[in-house]
SEROKOL-848122 format. One line per 4 residues: number of its first residue (from 1); their letters; for each residue x, y, z of C-alpha. Coordinates in pm, 1 decimal. Each point is the difference from the previous one (the first is absolute). Layout:
// SEROKOL-848122
NUM	A	X Y Z  ...
END
This chain:
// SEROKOL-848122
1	XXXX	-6127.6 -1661.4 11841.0  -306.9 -120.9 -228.4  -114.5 327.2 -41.2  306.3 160.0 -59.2
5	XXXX	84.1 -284.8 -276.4  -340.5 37.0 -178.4  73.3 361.1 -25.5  277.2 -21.3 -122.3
9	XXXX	-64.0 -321.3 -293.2  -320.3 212.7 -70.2  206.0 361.8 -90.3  323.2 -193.3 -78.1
13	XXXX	-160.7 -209.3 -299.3  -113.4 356.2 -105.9  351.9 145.6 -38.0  75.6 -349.6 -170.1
17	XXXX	-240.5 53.4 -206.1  43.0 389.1 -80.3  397.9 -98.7 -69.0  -31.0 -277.4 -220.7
21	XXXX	-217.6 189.4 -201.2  243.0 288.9 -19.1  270.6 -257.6 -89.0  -241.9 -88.9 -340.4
25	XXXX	-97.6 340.6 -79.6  236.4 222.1 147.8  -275.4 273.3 26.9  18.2 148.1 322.3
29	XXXX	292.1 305.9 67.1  67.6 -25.6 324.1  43.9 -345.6 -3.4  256.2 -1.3 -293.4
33	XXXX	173.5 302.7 185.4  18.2 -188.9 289.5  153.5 -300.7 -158.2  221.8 165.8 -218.0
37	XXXX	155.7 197.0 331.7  69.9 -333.8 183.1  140.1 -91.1 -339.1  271.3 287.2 29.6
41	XXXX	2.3 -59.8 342.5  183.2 -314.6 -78.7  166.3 105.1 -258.3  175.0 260.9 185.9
45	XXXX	79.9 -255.9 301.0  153.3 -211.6 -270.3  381.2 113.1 9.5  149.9 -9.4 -315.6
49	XXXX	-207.2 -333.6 -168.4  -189.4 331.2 -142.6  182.7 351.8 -181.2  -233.7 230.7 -227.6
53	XXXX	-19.0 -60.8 -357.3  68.9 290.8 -237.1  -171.4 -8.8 -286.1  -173.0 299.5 -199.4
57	XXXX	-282.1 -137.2 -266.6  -11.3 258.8 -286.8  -367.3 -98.4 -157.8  -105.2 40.8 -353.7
61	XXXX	-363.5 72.1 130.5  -337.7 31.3 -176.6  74.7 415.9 -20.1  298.1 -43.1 -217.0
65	XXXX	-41.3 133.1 -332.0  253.6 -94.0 -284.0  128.1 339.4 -135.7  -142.7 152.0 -283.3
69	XXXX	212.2 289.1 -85.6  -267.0 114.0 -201.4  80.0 -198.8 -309.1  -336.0 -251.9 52.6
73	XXXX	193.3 -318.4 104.8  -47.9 -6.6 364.6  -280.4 -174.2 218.7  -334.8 -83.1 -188.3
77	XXXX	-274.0 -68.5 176.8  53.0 -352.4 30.9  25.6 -95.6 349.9  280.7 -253.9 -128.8
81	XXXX	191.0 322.8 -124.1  246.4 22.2 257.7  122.2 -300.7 -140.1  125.8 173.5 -272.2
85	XXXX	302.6 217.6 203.5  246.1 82.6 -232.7  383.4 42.4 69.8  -18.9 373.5 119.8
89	XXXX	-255.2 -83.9 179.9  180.9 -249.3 218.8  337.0 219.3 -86.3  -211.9 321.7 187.6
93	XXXX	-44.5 -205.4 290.4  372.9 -153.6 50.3  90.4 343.9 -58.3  -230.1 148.4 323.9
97	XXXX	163.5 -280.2 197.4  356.6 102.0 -118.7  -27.4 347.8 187.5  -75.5 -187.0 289.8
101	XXXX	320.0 -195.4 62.1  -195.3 -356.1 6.3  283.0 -269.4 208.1  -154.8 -272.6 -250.3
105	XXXX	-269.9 -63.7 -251.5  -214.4 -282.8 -82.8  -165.3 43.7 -357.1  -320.2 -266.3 -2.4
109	XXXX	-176.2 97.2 -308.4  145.2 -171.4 -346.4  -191.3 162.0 -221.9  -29.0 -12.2 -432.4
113	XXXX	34.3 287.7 -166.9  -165.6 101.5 -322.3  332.5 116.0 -226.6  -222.5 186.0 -242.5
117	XXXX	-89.3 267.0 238.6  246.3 305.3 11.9  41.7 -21.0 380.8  127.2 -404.0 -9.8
121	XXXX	251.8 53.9 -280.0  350.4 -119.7 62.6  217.3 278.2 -148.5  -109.0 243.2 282.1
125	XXXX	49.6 -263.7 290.6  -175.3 203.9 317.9  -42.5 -308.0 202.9  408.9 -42.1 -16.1
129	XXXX	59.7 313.0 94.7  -246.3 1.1 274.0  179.1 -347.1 136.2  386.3 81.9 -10.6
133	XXXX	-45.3 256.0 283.2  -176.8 -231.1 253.0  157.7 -270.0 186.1  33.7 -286.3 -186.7
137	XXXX	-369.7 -190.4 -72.0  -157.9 -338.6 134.1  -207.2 -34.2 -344.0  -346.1 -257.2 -49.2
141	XXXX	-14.4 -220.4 -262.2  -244.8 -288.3 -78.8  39.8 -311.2 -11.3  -202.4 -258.1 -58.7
145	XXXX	38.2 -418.1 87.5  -175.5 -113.0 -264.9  172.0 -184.7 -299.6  53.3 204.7 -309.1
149	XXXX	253.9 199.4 -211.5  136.9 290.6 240.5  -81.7 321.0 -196.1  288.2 131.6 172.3
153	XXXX	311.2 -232.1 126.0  126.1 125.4 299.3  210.8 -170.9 274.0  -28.1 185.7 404.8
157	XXXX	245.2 -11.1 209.1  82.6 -318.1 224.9  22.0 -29.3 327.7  138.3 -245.2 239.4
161	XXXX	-163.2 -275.0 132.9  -46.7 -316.4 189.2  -226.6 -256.1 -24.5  -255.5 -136.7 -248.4
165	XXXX	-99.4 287.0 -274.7  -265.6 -219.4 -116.5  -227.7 119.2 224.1  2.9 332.5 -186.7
169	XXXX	-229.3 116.1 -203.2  191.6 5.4 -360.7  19.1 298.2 -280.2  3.1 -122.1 -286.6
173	XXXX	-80.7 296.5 -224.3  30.2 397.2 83.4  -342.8 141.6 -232.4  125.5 377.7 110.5
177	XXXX	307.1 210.9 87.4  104.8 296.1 150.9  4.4 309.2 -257.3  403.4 2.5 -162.7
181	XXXX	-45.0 356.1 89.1  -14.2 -108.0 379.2  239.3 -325.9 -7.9  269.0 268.9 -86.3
185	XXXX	5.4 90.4 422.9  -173.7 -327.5 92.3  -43.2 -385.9 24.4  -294.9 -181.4 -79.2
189	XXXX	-142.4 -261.4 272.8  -329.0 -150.7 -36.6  -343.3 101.6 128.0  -202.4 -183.6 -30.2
193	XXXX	-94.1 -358.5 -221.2  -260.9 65.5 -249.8  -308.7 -77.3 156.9  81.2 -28.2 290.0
197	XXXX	-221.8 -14.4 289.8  141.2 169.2 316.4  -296.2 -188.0 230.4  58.1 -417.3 17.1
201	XXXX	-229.8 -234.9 76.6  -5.3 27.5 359.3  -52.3 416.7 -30.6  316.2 89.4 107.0
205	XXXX	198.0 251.1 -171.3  310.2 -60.1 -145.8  251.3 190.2 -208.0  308.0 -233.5 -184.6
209	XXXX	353.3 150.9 126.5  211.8 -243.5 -205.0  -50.7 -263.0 -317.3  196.3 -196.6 -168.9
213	XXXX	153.9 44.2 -357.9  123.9 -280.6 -119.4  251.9 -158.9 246.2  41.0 357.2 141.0
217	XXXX	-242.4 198.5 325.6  -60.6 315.3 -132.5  -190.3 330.3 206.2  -293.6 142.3 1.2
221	XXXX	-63.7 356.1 -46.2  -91.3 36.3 358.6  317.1 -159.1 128.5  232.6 171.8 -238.7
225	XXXX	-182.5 312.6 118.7  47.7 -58.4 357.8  360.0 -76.1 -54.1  103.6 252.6 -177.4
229	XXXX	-158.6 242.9 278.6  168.0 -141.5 236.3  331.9 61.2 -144.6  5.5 -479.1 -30.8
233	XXXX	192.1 -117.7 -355.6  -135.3 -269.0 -132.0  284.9 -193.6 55.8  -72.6 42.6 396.1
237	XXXX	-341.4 -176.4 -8.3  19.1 -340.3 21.2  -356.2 -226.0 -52.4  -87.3 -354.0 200.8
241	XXXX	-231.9 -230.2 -66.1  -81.0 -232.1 253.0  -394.0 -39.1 20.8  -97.9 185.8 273.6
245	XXXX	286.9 113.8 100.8  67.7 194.0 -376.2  135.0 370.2 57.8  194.4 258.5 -142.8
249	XXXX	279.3 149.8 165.7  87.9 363.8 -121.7  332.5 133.8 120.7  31.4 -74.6 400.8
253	XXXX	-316.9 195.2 113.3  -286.8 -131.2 -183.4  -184.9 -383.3 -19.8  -295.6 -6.6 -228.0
257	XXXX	-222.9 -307.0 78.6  -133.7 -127.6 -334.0  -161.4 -345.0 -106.5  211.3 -277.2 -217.1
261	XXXX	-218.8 150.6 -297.5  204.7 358.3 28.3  -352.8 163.7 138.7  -12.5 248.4 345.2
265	XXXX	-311.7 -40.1 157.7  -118.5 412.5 81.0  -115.4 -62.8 377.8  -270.7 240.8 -63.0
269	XXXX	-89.1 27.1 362.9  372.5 125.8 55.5  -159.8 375.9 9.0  187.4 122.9 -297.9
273	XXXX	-152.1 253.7 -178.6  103.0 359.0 -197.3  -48.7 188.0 305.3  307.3 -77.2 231.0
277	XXXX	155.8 293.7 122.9  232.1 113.2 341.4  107.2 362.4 112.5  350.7 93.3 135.8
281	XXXX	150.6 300.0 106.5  215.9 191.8 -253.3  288.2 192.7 130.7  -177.2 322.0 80.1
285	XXXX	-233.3 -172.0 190.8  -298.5 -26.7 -260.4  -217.6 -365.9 -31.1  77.8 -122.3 -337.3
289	XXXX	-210.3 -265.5 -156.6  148.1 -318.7 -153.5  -182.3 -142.3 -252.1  110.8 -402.4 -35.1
293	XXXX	-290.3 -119.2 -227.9  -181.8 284.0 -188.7  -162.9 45.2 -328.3  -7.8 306.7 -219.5
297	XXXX	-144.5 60.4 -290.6  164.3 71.1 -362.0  -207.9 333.7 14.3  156.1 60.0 286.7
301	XXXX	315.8 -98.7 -98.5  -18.3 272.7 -281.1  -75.9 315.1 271.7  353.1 -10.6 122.4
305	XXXX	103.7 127.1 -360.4  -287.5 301.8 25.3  148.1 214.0 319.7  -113.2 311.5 -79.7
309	XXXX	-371.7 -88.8 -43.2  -199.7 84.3 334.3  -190.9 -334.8 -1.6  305.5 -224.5 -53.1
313	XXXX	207.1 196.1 279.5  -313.6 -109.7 217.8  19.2 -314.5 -122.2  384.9 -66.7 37.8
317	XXXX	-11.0 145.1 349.4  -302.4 -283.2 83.8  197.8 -303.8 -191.3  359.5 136.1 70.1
321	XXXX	69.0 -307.6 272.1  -127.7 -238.5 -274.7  259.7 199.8 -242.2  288.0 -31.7 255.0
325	XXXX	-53.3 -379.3 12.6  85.4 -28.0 -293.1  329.0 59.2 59.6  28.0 -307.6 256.8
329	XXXX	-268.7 -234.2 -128.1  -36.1 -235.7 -309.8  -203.9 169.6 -279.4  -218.0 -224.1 -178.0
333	XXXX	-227.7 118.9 -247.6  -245.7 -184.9 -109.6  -371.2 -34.6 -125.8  -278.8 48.4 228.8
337	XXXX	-294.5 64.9 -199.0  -359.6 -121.3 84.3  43.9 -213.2 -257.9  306.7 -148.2 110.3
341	XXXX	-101.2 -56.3 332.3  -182.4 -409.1 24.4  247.6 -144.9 270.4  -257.3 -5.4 348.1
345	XXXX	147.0 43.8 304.5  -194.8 -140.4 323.5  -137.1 331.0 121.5  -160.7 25.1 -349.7
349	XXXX	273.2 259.2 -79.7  114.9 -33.0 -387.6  342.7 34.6 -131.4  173.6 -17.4 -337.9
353	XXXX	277.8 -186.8 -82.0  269.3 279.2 71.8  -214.6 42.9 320.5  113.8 -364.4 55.2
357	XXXX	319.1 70.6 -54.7  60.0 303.9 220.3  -221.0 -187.1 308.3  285.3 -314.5 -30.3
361	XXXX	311.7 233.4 -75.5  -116.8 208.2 342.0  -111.0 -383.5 172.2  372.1 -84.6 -75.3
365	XXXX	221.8 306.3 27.4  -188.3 -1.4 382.4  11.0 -348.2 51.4  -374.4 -3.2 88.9
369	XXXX	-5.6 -388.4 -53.9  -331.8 -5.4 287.5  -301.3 -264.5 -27.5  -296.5 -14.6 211.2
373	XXXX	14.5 -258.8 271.0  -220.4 -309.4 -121.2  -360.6 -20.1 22.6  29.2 -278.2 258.9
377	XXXX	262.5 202.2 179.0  -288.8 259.5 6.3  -257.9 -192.6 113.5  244.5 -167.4 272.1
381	XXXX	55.4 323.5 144.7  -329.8 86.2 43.5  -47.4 -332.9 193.4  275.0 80.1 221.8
385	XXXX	-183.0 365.0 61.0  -336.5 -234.0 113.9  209.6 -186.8 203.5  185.2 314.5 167.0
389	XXXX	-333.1 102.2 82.2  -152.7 -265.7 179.8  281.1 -50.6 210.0  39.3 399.6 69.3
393	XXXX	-403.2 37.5 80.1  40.1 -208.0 308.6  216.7 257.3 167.9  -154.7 320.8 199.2
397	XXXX	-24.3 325.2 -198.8  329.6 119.2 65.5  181.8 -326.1 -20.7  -125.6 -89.6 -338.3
401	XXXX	75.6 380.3 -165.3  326.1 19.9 134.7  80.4 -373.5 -131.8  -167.6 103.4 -348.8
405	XXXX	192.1 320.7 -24.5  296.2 -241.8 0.4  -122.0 -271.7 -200.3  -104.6 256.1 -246.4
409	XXXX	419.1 157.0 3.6  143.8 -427.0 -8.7  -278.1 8.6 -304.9  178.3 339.2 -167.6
413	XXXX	364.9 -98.3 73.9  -63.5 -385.3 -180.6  -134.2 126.1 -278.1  268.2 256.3 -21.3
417	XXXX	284.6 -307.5 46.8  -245.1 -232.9 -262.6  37.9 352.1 -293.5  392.7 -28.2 112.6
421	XXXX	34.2 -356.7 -65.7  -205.2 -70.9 -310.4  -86.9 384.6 -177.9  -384.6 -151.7 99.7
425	XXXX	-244.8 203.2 120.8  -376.3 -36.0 46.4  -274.1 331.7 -2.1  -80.8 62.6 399.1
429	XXXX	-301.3 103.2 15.7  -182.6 -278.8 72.5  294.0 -108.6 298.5  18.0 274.9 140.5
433	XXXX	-314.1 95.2 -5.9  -124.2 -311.7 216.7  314.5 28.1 246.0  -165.2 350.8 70.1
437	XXXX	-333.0 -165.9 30.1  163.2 -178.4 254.5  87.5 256.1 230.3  -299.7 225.6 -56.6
441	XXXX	-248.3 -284.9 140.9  219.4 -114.1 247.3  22.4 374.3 136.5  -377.1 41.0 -10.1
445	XXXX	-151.5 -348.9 7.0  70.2 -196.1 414.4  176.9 -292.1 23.9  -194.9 -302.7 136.4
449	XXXX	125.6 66.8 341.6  -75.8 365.5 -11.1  -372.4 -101.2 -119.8  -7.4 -196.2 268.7
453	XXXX	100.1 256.9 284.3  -201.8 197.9 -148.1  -325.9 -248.2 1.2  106.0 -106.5 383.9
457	XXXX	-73.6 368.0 84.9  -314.2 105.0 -149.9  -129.7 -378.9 177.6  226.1 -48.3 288.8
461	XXXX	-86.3 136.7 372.7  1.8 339.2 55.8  270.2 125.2 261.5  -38.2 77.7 371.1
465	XXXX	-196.0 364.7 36.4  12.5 153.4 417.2  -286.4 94.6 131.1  -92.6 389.6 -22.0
469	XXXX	11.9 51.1 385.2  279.0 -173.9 177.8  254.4 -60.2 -286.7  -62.9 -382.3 124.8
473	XXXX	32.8 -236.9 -358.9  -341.9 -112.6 -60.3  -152.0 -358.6 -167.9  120.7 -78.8 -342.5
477	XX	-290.6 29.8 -262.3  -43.6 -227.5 -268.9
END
């Protein structure tokens, strides 16, 4: 048994070591893949606690030009100039998404507009005439909590409520609305506060889904966006505030968790990302992929309206599943410059704010509500794994693999039944890792009493030999 324990402390504070690390830096692939399959593993052994999200994030990227038209007022070389969109510009992409049959649309950007350029003025309205057409439009406006004149007086809609609205953060001014062009096929709900900070104190992440407005709880334009995807009136979402226990209900199906200040905390180890896709089979028998959180580009947007260009039919044929979710997902466009990208995830990954908002719409339409067990939890696991093995490395070879191959499954199926429970998870590398330590020293490594057979025989007497001529035994040697 000593030998077989020293082993294993000596290699197992090695994978402790190599996993902890990982957990900091997250720099190692197959580690991350790993994880991230146990992840879905759970996930998909999670009945219906978990659905897909459907969201599509439509990005005004860094390759976005603002058109031109030849007349000298388009992008400068300014790296702020994509500021500077004017109504056609936003009109050309609502138009794109038009011919595409969106099921709803979040507009985040709340742009200003420079009325002495030709393309902004109000007589020609594009942006109007770009809106009517789509579903009607979940609209960003800010706001701001500070005290002050309100450059523009606007009340949101209520919703009902129980508890204390205190709590709330308050808006006390709205510094910018929607275009009138847009408010025409859309309501305005609040972004974001003026400067705001979407990391707190304790660097979580946190997004505000509902404030208050005088004696009133108004939405965010995340939760108005959510709602009005899932087909949810405002009149059927009902907000409580009771400390911990503070939630919004929306319709029958869906329970947001939220803290008495209106925030959602984004479990960023929930494995959300613009990436999540499934396949099906169609009715002729072809695999069909779903995309439920995707991102395309306004560029790419614009090559659905260019069909008889060679590169855009390649192009539409390699983004045509991202085009067909758009049909079935949320569209939110949004900014995601390299500029506008300063909120830090853990991984180091960098998002911008309408990258925050499409990570919590997806975290909520999914329900994708999963933490990482404690530290302590961690670490008490671990403990439980030394134990395991110094009770397992007294038994023979085959004793102790057989009772490790099951210890390892009882290991699997808890932390399967802990995910169920709580949506908490922890990375298994390390875990699972040193339950496999387990069995691979106890299949090559003896057990005491094996080391001791085996020591008995190399010092013990040697057995009876006959003698060579009459077959009779002869003396024992020693």
């Amino acid at each position: 048994m000593r030998y077989r324990l020293i082993t294993f402390l000596v290699f197992g504070a090695i994978l402790v070591g190599i996993g902890e690390w990982d957990l900091r830096n997250r720099e190692i692939a197959p580690i991350q893949s790993f994880n991230a399959g146990w992840l879905e593993f759970c996930v998909g052994n999670a009945g219906d606690k978990i659905s897909d999200p459907a969201v599509t994030f439509i990005r005004i990227n860094d390759d976005y030009e603002p058109l031109d038209l030849g007349l000298g007022t388009g992008a400068s070389e300014d790296a702020d100039a994509v500021k500077s969109l004017t109504r056609l510009d936003y009109a050309t992409i609502l138009a794109a998404l038009a011919k595409l049959n969106p099921k709803a649309v979040a507009f985040a950007p709340t742009p200003m507009f420079d009325e002495k350029s030709m393309f902004n003025q109000t007589d020609i309205e594009p942006l109007k005439e770009a809106a009517l057409p789509l579903p009607r439009l979940a609209l960003g406006a800010l706001v701001s909590d500070a005290e002050g004149d309100p450059n523009f007086p606007h009340s949101y809609p209520a919703l009902s409520f129980e508890g204390d609205a205190s709590t709330l953060r308050e808006i006390k001014r709205t510094v910018r609305l929607p275009d009138s062009q847009l408010l025409v096929n859309g309501d305005a709900a609040f972004t974001i506060f003026e400067n705001d900070r979407p990391v707190d104190e304790n660097g979580d992440i946190r997004t505000t889904l509902v404030a208050r407005q005088g004696e009133t709880v108004v939405p965010s334009f995340a939760l108005r966006a959510i709602a009005s995807a899932a087909r949810i009136p405002l009149d059927g979402i009902q907000v409580t505030l009771d400390g911990p226990k503070s939630k919004i209900q929306l319709g029958e199906a869906m329970e947001i968790p939220i803290s008495p200040d209106g925030t959602f905390k984004l479990p960023v180890n929930a494995g959300v990302h613009p990436r999540m896709t499934s396949s099906r089979r169609n009715e002729n028998g072809d695999l069909v992929e779903n995309h439920h959180f995707t991102t395309l580009t306004v560029d790419q947007l614009h090559y659905t309206g260019q069909s008889e260009d060679e590169v855009a039919k390649r192009l539409l044929a390699e983004f045509q599943p991202q085009f067909d979710s758009i049909q079935n997902n949320l569209v939110l466009i949004g900014f995601d410059r390299s500029l506008d990208r300063q909120i830090s995830l853990p991984d180091g990954t960098k998002i911008s704010p309408s990258g925050l908002f499409a990570r919590t719409v997806a975290t909520i339409q999914s329900g994708r509500f999963i933490s990482w067990w404690p530290t302590w939890a961690r670490w008490a696991a671990i403990l439980g794994i030394v134990v395991l093995a110094m009770w397992l490395f007294r038994y023979r070879r085959s004793k102790a693999v057989i009772f490790g191959g099951i210890s390892a499954l009882i290991f699997l199926g808890i932390c399967v039944g802990i995910f169920n429970l709580t949506l908490s998870w922890t990375p298994p590398f390390v875990l699972f890792s040193l339950l496999g330590l387990i069995i691979l020293i106890s299949a090559i490594l003896p057990s005491p009493s094996e080391a001791a057979e085996k020591s008995g025989e190399e010092d013990g007497e040697e057995s009876p030999t006959e003698d060579s001529e009459n077959g009779i035994p002869g003396p024992l040697k020693t």
